[in-house]
C-alpha positions as CSV (number, residue, x, y, z in Angstrom):
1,X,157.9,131.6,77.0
2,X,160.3,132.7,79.9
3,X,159.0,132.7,83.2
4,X,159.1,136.6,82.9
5,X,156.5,136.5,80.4
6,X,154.4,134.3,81.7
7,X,154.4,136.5,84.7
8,X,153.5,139.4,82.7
9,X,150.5,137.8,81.0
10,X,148.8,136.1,84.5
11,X,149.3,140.0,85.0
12,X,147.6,140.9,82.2
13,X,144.6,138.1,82.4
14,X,144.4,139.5,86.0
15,X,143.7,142.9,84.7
16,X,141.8,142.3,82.2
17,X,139.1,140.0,84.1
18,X,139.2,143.2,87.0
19,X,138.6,145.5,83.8
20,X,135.4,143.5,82.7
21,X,134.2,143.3,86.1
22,X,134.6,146.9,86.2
23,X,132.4,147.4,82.8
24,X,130.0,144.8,84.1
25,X,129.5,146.6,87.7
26,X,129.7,150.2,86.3
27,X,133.0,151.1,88.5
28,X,135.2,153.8,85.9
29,X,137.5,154.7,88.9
30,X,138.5,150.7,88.9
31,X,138.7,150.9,85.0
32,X,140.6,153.7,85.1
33,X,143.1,151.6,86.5
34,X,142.7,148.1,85.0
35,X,142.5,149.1,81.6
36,X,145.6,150.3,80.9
37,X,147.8,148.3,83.3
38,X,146.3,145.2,80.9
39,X,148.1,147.0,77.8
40,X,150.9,147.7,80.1
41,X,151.4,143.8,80.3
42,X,151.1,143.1,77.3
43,X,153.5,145.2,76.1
44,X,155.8,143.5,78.7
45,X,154.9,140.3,77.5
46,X,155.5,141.1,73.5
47,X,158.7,142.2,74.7
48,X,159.6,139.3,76.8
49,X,159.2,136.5,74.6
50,X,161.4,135.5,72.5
51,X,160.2,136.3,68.8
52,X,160.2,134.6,65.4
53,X,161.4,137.6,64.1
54,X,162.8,140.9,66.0
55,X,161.8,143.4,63.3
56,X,158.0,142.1,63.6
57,X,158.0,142.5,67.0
58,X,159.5,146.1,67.0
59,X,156.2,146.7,65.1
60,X,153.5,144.7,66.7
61,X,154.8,146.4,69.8
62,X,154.3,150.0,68.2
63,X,151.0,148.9,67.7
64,X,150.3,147.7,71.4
65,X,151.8,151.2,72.5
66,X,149.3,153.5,70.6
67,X,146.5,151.0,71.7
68,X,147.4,152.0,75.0
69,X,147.3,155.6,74.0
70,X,144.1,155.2,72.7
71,X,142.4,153.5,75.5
72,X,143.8,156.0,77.6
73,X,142.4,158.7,75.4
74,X,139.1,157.1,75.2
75,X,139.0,157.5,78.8
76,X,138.9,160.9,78.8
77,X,135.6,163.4,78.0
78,X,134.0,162.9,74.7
79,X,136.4,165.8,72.9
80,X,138.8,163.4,72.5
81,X,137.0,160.4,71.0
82,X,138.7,161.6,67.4
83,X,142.1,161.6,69.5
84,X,141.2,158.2,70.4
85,X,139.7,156.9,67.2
86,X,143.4,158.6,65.2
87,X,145.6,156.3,68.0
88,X,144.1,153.3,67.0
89,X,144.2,154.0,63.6
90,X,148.1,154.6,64.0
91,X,147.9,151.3,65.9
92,X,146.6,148.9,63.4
93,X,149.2,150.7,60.6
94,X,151.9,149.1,62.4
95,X,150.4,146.1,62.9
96,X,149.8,145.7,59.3
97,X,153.4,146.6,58.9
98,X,154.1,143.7,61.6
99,X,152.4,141.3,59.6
100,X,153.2,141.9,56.4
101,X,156.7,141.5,57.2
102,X,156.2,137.9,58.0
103,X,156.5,135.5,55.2
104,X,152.3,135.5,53.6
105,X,150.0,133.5,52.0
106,X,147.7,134.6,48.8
107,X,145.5,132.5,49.4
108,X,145.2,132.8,52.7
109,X,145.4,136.7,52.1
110,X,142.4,136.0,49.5
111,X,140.2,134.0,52.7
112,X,141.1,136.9,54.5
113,X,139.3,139.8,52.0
114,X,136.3,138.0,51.6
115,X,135.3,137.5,55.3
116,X,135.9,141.6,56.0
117,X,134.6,142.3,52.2
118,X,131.1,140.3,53.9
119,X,131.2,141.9,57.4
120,X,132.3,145.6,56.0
121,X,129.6,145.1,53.6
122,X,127.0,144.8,55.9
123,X,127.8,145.8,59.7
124,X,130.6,148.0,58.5
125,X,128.0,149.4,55.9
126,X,125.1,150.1,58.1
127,X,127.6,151.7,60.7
128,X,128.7,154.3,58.1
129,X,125.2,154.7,57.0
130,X,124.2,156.0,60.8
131,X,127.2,157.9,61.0
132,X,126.6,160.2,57.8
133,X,122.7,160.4,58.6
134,X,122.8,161.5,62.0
135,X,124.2,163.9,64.5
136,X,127.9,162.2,63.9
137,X,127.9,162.9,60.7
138,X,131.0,165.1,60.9
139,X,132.9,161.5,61.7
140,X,132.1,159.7,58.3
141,X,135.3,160.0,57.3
142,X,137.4,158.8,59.8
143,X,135.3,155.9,60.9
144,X,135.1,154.8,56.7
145,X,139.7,155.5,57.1
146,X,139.4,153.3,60.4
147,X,137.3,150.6,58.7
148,X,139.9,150.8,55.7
149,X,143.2,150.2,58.3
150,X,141.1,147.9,60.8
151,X,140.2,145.8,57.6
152,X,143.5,145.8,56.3
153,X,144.8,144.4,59.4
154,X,142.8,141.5,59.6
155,X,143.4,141.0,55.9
156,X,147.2,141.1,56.8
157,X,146.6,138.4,59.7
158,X,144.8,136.4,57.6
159,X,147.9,136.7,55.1
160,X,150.5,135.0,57.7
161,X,148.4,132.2,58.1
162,X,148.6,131.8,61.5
163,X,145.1,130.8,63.4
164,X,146.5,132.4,66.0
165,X,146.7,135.8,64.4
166,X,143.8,135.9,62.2
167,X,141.7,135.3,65.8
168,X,143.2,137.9,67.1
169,X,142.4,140.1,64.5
170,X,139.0,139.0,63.9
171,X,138.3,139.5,67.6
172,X,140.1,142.9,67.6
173,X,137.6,143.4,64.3
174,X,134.5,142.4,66.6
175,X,135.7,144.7,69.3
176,X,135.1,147.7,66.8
177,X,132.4,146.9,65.2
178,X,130.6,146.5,68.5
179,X,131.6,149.4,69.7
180,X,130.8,151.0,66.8
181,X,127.4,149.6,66.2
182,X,126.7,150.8,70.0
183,X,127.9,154.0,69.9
184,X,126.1,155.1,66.0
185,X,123.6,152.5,65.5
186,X,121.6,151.2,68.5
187,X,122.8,150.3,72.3
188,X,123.6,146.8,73.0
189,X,122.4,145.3,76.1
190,X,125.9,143.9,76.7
191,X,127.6,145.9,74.6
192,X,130.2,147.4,76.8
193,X,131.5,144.0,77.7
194,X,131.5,142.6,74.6
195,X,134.0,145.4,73.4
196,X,136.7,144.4,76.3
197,X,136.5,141.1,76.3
198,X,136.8,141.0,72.7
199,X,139.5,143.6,72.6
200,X,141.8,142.1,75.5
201,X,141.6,138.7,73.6
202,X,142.0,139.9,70.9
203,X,145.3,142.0,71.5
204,X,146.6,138.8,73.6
205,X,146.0,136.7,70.4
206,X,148.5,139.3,68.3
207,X,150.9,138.9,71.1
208,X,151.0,135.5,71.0
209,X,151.6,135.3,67.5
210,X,155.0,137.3,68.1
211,X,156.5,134.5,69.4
212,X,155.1,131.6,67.1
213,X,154.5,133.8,63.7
């Protein structure tokens, strides 16, 4: 990588570790900062490497972009959790566009459906389960179309065979289903940390892949 990009991701690790602090120590005002500006450099890094393929990259960065909307949006008052839940959505579309546009693998894509067919069969399962029985009820649908995109991303990453990517994925997958589990099942003890510091390597494990996928 350029000097520029490395730049951009010590940036990014930087924010990230302030970010998880922030969760840890219960300090939104710092969050409010540090969670975004770790997108921010990410973005900055996906576009400062140089990538195995520009057309990928276009896409992978679309996705990084409407990540960033959605932690943004998930930052604001519950209203817009839907707004939130929609951006990410959009966000994993393009980055199973992204993948899918590098060369693939069936068997690799084949490894890939049966680890989300086991975890959407049971955490993915018992997370819908809460969601139409309870007071979010209203939500079923999008969190069964997010589980659908979400699954078909790590599928895709699984598809390029790249470790690299199908970590990434899987700890992007994590992320989710953490949050998820916290928000409509029960309330993890460290929950809230888990999601970030899934989530942040997660996304750094897609941006790495841009250069070497």
């Amino acid at each position: 990588m350029s000097s520029l990009a490395w730049a951009l991701a010590a940036l990014a690790a930087a924010s990230a570790l302030t970010d998880w602090w922030a969760v840890a120590a219960e300090r939104p005002s710092v969050r409010h900062v540090a969670k975004p500006a770790t997108l921010v450099a990410l973005v900055g890094v996906a576009l400062a490497v140089d990538p195995a393929q520009a057309d990928v990259r276009a896409w992978m960065v679309a996705g990084l972009i409407l990540s960033l909307v959605g932690d943004v949006v998930l930052m604001l008052p519950e209203r817009w959790f839907v707004g939130g839940l929609v951006a990410f959505l959009l966000g994993h579309v393009a980055y199973v566009v992204g993948l899918q546009l590098a060369p693939t693998d069936l068997a690799w894509t084949l490894i890939g459906i049966s680890v989300v067919g086991a975890a959407a069969g049971t955490i993915g399962r018992e997370i819908v389960r809460r969601v139409a029985a309870g007071r979010h009820r209203a939500l079923t649908g999008p969190v069964i179309a997010y589980l659908v995109v979400i699954s078909a991303m790590v599928v895709s990453a699984f598809g390029t065979t790249s470790l690299v990517a199908a970590v990434g994925a899987l700890l992007f997958y994590a992320s989710d289903a953490t949050l998820a589990w916290n928000r409509f099942v029960e309330p993890l003890r460290y929950g809230p940390l888990a999601v970030m510091v899934t989530y942040h390597l997660g996304q750094a494990g897609l941006v790495a892949w841009i250069a070497t996928g």
